[in-house]
C-alpha positions in Angstrom: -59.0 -39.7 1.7 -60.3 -39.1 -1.6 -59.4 -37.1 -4.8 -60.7 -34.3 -3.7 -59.7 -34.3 -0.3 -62.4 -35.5 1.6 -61.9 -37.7 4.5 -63.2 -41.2 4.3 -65.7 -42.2 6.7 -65.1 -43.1 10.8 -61.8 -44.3 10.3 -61.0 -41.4 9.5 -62.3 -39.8 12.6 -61.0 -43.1 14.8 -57.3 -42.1 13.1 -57.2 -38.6 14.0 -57.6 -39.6 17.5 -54.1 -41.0 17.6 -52.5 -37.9 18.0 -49.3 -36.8 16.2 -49.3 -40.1 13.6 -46.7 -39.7 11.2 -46.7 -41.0 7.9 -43.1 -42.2 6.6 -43.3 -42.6 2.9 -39.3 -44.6 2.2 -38.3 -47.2 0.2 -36.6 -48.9 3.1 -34.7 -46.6 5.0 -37.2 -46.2 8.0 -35.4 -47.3 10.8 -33.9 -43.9 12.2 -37.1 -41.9 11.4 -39.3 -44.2 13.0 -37.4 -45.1 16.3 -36.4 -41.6 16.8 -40.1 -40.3 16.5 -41.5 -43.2 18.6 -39.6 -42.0 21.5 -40.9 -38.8 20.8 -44.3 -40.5 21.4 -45.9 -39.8 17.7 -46.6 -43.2 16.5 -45.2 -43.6 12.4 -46.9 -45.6 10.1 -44.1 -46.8 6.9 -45.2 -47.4 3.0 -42.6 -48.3 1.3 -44.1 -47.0 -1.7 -45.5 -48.5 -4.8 -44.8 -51.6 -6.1 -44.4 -50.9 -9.2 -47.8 -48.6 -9.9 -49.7 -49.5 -6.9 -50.4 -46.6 -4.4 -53.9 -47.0 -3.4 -54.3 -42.8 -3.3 -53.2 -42.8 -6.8 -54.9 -46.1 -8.2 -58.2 -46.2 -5.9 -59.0 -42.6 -4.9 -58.2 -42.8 -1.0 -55.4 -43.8 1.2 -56.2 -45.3 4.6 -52.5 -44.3 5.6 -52.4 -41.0 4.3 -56.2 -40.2 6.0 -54.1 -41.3 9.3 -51.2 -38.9 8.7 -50.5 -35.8 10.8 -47.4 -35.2 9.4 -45.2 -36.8 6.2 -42.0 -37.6 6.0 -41.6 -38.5 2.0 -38.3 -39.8 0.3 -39.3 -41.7 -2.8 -37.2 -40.6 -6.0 -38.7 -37.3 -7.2 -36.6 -38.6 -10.7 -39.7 -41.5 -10.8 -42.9 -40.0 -12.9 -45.2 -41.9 -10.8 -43.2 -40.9 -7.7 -44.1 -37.0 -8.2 -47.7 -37.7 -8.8 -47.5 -39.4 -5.3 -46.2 -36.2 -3.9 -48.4 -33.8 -6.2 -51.7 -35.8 -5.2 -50.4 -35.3 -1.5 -49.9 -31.9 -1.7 -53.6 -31.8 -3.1 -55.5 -33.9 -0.8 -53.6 -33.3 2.5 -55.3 -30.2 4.7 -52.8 -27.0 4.6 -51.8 -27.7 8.5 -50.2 -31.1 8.2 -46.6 -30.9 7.7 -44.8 -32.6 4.3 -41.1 -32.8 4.4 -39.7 -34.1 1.1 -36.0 -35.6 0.9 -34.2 -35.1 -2.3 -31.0 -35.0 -3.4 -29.7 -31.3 -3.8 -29.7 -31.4 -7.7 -33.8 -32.7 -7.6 -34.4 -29.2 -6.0 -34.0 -27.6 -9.4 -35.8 -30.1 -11.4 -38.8 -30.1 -9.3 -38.8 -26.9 -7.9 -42.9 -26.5 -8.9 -43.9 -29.2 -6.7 -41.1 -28.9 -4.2 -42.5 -25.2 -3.5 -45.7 -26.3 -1.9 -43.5 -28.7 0.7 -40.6 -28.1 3.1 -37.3 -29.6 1.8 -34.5 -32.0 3.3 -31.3 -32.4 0.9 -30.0 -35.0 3.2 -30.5 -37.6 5.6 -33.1 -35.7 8.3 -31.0 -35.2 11.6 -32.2 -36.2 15.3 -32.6 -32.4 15.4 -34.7 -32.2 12.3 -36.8 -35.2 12.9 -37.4 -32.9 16.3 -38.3 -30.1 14.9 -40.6 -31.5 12.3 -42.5 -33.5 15.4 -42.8 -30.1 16.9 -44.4 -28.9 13.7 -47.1 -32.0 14.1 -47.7 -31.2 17.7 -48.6 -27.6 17.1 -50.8 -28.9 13.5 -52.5 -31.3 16.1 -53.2 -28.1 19.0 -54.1 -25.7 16.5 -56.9 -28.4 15.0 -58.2 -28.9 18.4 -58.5 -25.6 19.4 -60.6 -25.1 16.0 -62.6 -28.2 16.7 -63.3 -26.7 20.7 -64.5 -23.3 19.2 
């Protein structure tokens, strides 16, 4: 994806073929999200985030993850400068229909209420039950864009 949003190329297309990918942005806490969504059946791609000023997105324009991503699940520290931008580019570049969950500690939702308000909001540890529900989210992202792509 690009700066301005625009899909890069055919692997773009070839990654929205794999229905319901989810993109897990952790520093290395993965291991619930992922298994749990796997048996759901979405496939979950991991960054583990930059090291230490490296995200391609930010750095190169595009993201070959992110272009995958039907859904986020993003848990870098919102206290990190370079972490926000992360999420703020995300929030910019990622079409309105694919669902960004941000963990934060309950005291981040203050300091970064701006940003926070164009995401939906974990203070803790997603639950089995969450994870669910987000999935959900991604499923009906995924229908509604092929409905709009059959019309």
């Amino acid at each position: 994806m690009t700066m301005d949003g625009t899909p890069t190329g055919e692997a773009h297309m070839a990654d929205r073929e794999r229905d319901g990918l989810i993109l897990d942005v952790t520093p290395g806490h993965e291991a619930f999200e992922r298994d749990f969504l796997e048996t759901l059946g979405h496939p979950v791609l991991v960054c583990h985030g930059p090291r230490p000023h490296e995200c391609p997105l930010i750095e190169e324009g595009s993201c070959e993850m992110l272009d995958a991503a039907h859904g986020v699940v993003f848990q870098l520290d919102l206290d990190r400068e370079y972490h926000r931008e992360i999420l703020d580019r995300y929030t910019r570049v990622l079409p309105e229909d694919v669902p960004v969950r941000v963990v934060v500690a309950p005291d981040q939702v203050e300091r970064h209420t701006g940003l926070l308000d164009r995401v939906q909001v974990w203070t803790h540890e997603p639950t089995a039950g969450e994870l669910d529900g987000f999935a959900a989210q991604v499923e009906a992202a995924d229908a509604n864009q092929a409905a709009a792509e059959d019309d």
